[in-house]
C-alpha positions, 0 to 999 in steps of 0.5 A, spaced: 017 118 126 021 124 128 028 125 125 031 122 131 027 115 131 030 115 123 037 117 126 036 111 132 034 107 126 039 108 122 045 107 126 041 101 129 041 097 121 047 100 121 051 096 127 046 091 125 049 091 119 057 091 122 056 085 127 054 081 122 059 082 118 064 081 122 062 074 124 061 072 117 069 074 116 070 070 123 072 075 127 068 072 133 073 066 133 079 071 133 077 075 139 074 070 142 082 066 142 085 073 143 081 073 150 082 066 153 090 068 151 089 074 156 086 071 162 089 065 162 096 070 162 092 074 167 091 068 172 098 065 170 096 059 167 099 060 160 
């Protein structure tokens, strides 16, 4: 494996690594919420 395949590689663990947390702390909800907020401002719903 050259240098750059162990660079790619740990980057990719590491955003693996950082996604998962964020659903474990549930983000995805919060975003998820915050999104429907705007478009529903967006098309004059809300």
């Amino acid at each position: 494996m050259t240098r750059l395949g162990k660079i790619r590689s740990l980057l990719l663990a590491l955003a693996v690594c950082c996604i998962l947390w964020g659903l474990w702390r549930g983000e995805a909800r919060i975003i998820l919420h915050k999104a429907v907020r705007v478009c529903m401002e967006c098309i004059g719903l809300g």
